[in-house]
C-alpha positions in Angstrom: -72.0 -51.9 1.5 -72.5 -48.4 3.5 -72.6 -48.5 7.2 -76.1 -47.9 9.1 -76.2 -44.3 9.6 -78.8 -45.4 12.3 -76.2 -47.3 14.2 -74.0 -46.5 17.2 -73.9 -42.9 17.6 -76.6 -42.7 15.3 -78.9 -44.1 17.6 -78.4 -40.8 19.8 -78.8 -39.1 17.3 -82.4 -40.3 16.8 -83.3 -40.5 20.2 -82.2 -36.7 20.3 -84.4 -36.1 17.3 -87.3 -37.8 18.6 -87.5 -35.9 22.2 -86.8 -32.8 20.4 -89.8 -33.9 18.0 -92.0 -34.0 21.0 -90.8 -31.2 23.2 -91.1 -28.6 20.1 -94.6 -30.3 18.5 -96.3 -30.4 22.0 -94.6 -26.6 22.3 -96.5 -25.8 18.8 -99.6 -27.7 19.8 -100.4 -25.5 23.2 -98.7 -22.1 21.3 -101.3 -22.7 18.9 -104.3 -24.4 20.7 -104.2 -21.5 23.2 -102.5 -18.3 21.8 -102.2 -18.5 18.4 -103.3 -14.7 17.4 -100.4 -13.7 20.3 -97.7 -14.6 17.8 -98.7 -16.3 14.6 -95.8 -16.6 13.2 -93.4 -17.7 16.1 -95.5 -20.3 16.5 -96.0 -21.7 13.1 -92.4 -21.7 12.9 -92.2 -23.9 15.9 -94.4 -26.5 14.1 -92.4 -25.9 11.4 -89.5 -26.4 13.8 -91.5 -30.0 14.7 -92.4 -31.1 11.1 -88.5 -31.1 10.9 -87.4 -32.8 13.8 -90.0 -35.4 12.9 -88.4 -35.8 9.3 -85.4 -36.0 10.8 -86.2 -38.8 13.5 -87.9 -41.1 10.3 -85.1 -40.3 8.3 -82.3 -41.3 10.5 -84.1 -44.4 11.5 -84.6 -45.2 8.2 -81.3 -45.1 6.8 -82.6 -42.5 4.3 -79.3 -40.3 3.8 -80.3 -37.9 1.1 -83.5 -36.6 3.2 -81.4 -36.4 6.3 -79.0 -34.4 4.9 -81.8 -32.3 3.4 -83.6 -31.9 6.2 -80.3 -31.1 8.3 -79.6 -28.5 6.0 -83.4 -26.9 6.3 -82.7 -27.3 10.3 -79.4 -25.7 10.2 -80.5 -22.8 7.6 -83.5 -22.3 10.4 -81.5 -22.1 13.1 -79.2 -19.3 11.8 -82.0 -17.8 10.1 -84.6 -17.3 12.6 -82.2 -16.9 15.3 -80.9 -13.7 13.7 -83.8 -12.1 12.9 -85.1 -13.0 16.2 -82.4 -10.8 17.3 -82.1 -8.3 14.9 -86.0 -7.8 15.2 -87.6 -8.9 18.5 -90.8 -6.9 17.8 -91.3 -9.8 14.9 -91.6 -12.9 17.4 -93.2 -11.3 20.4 -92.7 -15.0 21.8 -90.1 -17.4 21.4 -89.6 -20.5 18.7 -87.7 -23.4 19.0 -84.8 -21.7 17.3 -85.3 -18.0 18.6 -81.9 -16.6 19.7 -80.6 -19.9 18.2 -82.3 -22.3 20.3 -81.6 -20.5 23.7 -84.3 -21.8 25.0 -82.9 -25.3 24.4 -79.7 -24.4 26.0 -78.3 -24.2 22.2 -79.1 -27.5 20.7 -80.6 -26.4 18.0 -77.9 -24.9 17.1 -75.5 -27.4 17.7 -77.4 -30.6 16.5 -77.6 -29.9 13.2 -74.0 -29.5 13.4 -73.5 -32.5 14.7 -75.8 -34.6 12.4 -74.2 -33.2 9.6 -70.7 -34.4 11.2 -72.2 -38.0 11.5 -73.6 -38.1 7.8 -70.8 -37.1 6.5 -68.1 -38.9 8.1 -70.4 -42.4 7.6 -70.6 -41.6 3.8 
């Protein structure tokens, strides 16, 4: 029997998930209710951003491992992949996403959260 990856820690870890579900989907929402011409693609990549988070919330609370760690890995791929370009070329995202400058504007979570989710999955397998 595997433990509940849901359980103990885990349950941070999906609280976590869930606010940052909210924060960057109501982010997306007004970016692209209001602005979305400004900076099309920032802010389709902070729905994207969202859409992940959201998996990742389900997923966790679910128990389902092999999403999770897909997800996590999308996340994490994101983070270091949007971050550097936000950085290499500004010009590109004329406003910030979720993971811009690797989450800077989340005091680094994004960064680090994947990180830690991965930590968690692994160490419960």
């Amino acid at each position: 029997m595997t433990d509940a990856i849901g359980s103990g820690p885990g349950r941070a870890l999906i609280a976590v998930y869930g606010l940052f579900s909210l924060a960057a989907g109501a982010r997306a929402a007004v970016q692209i209710a209001g602005r979305f011409s400004e900076a099309p693609l920032a802010y389709s990549l902070s729905a994207f951003a969202a859409l992940v988070y959201i998996v990742l919330t389900v997923a966790l609370a679910r128990g389902a491992r092999s999403l999770a760690l897909a997800a996590l890995g999308i996340e994490l791929a994101g983070v270091l992949i949007i971050g550097t370009a936000s950085l290499v070329d500004p010009a590109a995202f004329p406003d910030e996403t979720v993971w811009s400058a690797y989450g800077r504007g989340y005091l680094f979570i994004p960064l680090v959260l994947p990180l830690v989710g991965l930590y968690w999955l692994l160490r419960r397998r």
